[in-house]
TIVEXKOL-161961 format. One record per atom (N, C-alpha, C, CB): atom name; x, y, z. Coordinates in Angstrom, 3 decimals, decimal comma. Glycine has a CB too. Layout:
% residues N
a:c1:c2:c3
CA:X:Y:Z
...
This chain:
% residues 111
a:c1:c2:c3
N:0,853:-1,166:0,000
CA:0,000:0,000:0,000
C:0,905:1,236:0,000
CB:-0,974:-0,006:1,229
N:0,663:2,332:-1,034
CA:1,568:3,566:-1,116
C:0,842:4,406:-0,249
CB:1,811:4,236:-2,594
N:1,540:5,645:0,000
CA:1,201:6,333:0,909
C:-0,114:6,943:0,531
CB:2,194:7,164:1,222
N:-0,725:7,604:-0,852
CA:-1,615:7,931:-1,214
C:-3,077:7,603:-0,675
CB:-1,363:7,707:-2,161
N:-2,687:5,865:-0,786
CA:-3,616:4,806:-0,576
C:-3,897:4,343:1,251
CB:-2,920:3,500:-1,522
N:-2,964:4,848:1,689
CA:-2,712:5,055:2,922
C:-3,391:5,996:3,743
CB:-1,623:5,272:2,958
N:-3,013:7,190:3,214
CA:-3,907:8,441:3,303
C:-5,339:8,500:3,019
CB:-3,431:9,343:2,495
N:-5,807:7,662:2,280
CA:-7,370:7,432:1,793
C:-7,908:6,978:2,775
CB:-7,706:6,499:0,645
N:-7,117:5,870:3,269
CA:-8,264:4,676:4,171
C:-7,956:5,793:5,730
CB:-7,410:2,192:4,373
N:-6,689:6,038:5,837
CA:-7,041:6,912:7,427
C:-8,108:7,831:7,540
CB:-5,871:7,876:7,916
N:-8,105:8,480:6,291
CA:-9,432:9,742:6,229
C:-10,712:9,130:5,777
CB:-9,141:11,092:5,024
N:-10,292:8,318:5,354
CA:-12,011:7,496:5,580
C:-12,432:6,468:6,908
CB:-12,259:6,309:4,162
N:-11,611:5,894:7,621
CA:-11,312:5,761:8,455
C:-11,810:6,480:9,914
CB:-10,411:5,793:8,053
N:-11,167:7,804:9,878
CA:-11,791:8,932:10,740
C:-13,160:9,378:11,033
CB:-11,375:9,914:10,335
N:-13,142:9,605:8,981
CA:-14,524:10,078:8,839
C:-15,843:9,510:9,408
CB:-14,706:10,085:7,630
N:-15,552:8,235:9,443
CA:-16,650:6,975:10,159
C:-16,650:7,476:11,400
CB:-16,154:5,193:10,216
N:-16,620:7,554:11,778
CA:-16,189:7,885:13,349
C:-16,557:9,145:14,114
CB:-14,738:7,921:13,439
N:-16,205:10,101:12,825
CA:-16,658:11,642:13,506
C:-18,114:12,012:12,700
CB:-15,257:13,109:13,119
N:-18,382:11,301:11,728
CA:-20,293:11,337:11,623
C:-20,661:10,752:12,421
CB:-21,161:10,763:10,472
N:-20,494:9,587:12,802
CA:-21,050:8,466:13,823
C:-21,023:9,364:14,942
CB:-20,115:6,965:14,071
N:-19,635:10,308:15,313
CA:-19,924:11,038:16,704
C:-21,169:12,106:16,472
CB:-18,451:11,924:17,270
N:-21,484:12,464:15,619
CA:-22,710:13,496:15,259
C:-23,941:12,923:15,399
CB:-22,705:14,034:13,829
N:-23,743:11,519:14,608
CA:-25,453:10,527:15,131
C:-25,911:10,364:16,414
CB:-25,485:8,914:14,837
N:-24,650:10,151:17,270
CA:-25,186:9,767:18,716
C:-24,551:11,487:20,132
CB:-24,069:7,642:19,167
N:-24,053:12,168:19,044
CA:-24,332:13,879:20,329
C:-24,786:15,063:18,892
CB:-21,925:14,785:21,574
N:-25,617:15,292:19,887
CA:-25,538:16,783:18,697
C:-24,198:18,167:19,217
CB:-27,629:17,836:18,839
N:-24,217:18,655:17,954
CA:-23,205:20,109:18,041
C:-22,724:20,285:19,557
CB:-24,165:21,709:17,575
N:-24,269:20,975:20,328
CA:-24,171:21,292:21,460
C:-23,336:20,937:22,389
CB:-24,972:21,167:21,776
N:-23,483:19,249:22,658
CA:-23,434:18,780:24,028
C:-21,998:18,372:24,182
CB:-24,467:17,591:24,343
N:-21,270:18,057:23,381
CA:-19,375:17,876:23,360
C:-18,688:18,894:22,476
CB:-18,777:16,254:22,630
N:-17,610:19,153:22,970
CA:-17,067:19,825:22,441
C:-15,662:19,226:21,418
CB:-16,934:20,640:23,433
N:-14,982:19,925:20,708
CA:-14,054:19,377:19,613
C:-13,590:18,534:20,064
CB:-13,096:20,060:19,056
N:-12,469:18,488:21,387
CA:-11,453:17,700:21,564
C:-12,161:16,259:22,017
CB:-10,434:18,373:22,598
N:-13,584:16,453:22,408
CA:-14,274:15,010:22,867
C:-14,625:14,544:21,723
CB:-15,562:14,995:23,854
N:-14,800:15,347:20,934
CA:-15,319:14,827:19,246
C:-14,518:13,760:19,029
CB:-15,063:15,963:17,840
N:-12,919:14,428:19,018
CA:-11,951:13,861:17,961
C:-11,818:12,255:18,933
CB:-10,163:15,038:17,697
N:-11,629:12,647:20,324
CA:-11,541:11,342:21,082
C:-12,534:10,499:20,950
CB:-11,425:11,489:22,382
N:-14,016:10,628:20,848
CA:-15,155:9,477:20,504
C:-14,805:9,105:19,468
CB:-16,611:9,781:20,386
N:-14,690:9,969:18,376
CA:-14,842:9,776:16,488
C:-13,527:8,664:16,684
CB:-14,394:11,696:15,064
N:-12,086:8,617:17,014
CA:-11,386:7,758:17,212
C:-11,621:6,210:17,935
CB:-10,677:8,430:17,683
N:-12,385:6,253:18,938
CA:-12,959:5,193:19,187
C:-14,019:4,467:18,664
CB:-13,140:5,312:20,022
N:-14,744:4,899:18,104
CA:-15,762:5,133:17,528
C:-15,478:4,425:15,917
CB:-16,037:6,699:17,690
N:-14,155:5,082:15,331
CA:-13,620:4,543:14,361
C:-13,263:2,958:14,249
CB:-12,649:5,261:14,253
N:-12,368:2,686:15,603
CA:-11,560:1,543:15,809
C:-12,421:0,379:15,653
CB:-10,881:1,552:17,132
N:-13,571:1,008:17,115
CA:-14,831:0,063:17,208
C:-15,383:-0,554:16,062
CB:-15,914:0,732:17,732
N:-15,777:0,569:15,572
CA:-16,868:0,110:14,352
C:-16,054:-0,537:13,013
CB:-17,827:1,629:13,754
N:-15,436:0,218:12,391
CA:-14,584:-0,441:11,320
C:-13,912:-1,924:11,550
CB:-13,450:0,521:11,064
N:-13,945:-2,259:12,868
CA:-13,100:-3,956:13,329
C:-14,077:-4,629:13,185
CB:-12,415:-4,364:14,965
N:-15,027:-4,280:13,843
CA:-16,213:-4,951:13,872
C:-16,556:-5,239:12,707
CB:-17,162:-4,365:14,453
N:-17,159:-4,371:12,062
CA:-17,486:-4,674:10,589
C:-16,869:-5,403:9,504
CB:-17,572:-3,714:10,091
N:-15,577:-5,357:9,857
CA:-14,644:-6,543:9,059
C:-14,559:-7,853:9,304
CB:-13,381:-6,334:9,125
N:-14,465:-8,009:10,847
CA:-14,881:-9,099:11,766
C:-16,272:-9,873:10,976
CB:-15,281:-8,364:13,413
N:-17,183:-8,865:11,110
CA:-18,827:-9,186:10,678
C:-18,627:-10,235:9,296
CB:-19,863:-7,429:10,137
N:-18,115:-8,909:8,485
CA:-18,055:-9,366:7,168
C:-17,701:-11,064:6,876
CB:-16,988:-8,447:6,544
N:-16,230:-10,592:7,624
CA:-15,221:-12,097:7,743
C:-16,128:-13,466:8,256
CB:-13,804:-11,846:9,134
N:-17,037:-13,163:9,393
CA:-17,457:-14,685:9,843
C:-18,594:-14,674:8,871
CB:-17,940:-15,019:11,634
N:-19,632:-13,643:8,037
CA:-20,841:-13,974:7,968
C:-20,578:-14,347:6,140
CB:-22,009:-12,661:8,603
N:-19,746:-13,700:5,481
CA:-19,679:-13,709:3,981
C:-18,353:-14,558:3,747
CB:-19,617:-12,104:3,282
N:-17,919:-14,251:4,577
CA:-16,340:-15,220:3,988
C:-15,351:-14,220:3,374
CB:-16,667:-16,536:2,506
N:-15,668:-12,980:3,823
CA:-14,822:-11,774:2,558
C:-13,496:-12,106:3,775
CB:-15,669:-9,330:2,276
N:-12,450:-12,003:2,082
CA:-11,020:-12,023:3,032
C:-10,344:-10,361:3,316
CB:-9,649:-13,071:2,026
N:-9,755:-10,625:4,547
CA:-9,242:-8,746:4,642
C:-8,118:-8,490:3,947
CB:-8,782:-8,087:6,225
N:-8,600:-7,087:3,259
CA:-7,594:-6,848:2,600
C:-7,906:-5,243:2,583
CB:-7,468:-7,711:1,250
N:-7,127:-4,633:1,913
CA:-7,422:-2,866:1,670
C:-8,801:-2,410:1,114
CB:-6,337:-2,209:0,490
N:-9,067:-2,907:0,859
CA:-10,338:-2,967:-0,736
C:-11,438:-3,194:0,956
CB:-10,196:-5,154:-2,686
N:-11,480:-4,445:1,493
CA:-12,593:-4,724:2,149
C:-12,785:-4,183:3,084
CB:-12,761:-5,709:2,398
N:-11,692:-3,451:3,706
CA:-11,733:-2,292:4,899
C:-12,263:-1,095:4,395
CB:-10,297:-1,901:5,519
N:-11,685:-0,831:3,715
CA:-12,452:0,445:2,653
C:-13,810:0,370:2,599
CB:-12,066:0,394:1,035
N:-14,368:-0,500:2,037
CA:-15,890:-0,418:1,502
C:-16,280:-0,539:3,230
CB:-16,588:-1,961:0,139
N:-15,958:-0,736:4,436
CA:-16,704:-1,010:5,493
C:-16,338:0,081:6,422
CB:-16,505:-2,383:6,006
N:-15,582:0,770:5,505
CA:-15,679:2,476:6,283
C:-16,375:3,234:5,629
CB:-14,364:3,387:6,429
N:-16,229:3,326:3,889
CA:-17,281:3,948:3,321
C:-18,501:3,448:3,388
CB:-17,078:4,127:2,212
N:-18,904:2,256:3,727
CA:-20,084:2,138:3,930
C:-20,921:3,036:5,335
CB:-20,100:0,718:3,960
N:-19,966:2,777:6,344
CA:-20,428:3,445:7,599
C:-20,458:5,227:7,218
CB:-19,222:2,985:8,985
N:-19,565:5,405:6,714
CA:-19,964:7,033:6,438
C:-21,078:6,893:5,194
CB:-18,385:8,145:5,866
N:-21,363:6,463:4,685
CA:-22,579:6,648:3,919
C:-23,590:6,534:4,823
CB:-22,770:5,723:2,806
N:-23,853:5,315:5,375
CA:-25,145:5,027:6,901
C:-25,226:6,273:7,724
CB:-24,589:3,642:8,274
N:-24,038:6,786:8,135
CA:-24,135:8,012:8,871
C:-24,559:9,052:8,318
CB:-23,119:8,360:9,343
N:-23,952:9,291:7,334
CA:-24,527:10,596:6,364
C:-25,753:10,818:6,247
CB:-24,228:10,562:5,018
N:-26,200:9,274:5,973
CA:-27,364:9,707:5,349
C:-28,694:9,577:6,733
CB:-27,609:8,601:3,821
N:-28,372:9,573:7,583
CA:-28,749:9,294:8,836
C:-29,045:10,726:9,339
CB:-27,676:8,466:9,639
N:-27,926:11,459:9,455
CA:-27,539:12,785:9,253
C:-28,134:14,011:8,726
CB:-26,734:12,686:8,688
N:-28,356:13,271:6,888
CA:-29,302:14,427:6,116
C:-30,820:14,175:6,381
CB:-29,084:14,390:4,373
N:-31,161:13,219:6,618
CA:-32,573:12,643:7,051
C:-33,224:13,252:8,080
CB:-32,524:11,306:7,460
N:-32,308:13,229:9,152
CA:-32,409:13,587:10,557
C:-33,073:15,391:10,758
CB:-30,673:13,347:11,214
N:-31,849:15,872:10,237
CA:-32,040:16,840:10,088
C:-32,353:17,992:9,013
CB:-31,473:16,859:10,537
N:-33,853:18,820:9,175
CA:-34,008:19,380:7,824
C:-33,194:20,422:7,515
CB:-35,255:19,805:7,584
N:-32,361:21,020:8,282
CA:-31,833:22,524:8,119
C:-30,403:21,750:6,785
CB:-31,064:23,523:10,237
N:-29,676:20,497:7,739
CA:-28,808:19,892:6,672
C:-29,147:19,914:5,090
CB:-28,703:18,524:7,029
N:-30,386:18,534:5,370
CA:-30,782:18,367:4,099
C:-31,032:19,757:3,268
CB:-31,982:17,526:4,171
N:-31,379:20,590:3,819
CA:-31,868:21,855:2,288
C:-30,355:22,019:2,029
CB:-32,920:23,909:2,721
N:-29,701:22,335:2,585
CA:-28,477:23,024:2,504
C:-27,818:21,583:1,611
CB:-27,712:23,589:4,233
N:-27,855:20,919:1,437
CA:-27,184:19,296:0,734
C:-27,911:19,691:-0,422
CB:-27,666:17,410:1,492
N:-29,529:19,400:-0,180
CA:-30,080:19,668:-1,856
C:-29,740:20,650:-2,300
CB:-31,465:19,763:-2,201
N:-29,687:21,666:-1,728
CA:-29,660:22,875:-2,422
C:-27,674:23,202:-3,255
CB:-30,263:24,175:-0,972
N:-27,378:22,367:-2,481
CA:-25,646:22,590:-3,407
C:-25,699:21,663:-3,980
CB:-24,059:22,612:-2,694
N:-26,369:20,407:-4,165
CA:-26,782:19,546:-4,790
C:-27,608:20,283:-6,488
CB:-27,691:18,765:-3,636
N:-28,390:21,144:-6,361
CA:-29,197:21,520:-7,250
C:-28,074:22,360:-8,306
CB:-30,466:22,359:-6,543
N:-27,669:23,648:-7,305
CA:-26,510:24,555:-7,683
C:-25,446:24,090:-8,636
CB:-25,821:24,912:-6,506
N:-24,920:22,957:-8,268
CA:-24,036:21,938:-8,757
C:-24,066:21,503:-9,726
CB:-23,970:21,086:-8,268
N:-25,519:20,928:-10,110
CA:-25,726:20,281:-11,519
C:-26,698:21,490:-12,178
CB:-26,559:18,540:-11,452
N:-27,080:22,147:-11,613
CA:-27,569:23,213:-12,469
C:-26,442:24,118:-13,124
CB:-28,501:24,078:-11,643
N:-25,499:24,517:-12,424
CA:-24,644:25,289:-12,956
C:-23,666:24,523:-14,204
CB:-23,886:25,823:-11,761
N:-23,731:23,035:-13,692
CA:-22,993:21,968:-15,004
C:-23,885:22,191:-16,370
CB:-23,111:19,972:-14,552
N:-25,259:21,979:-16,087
CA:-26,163:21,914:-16,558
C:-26,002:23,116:-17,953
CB:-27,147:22,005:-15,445
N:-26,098:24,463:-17,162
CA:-25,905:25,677:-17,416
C:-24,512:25,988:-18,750
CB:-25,650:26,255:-15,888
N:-23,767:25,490:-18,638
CA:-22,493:25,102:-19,053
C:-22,653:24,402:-20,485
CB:-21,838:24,158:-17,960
N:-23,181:23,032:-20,464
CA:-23,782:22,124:-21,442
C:-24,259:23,090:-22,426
CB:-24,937:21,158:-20,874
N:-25,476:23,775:-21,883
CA:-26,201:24,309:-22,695
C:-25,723:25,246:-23,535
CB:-27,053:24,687:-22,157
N:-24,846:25,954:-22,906
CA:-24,225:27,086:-23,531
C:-23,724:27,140:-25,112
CB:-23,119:27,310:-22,721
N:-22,939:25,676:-24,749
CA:-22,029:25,634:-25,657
C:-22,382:24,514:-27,147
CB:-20,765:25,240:-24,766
């Protein structure tokens, strides 16, 4: 594994971890440095587990590839847990969502 590839899975890695810390506290009630300390545990926990899971229930063997998809999977679950949850998120998602392909959109047409 090169460092690139290295760098991918830690920040996806994290990322599991510090949505997951958003699913179970809101903004309010912890502050950064408890963030980063849950989202780290939080990471370890869940991503082992899930490989673990994988490993006894499918037979998937571990490798880079299968850790990956079981961190991006958890930040997808969270995310979307996340935009659901809350409506002030979601507009603000659709709405750069809309911006985004409208302005691509916009572009297309032009030319």
């Amino acid at each position: 594994m090169d460092v690139f590839q290295g760098l991918i899975f830690f920040t996806l890695f994290l990322l599991a971890g510090l949505l997951w810390s958003f699913v179970f506290f809101s903004k309010k009630e912890i502050d950064w440095v408890e963030r980063v300390a849950i989202s780290f545990g939080l990471s370890i926990g869940m991503v082992t587990l899930g490989i673990f899971w994988l490993m006894w229930l499918f037979h998937v063997r571990l490798n880079p590839l299968s850790a990956c998809l079981v961190a991006g999977g958890l930040v997808v679950i969270a995310g979307a847990f996340l935009v659901v949850r809350s409506p002030d998120l979601r507009k603000d998602w659709v709405d750069r969502l809309k911006d985004s392909f409208g302005s691509s959109a916009n572009r297309h047409s032009r030319q």
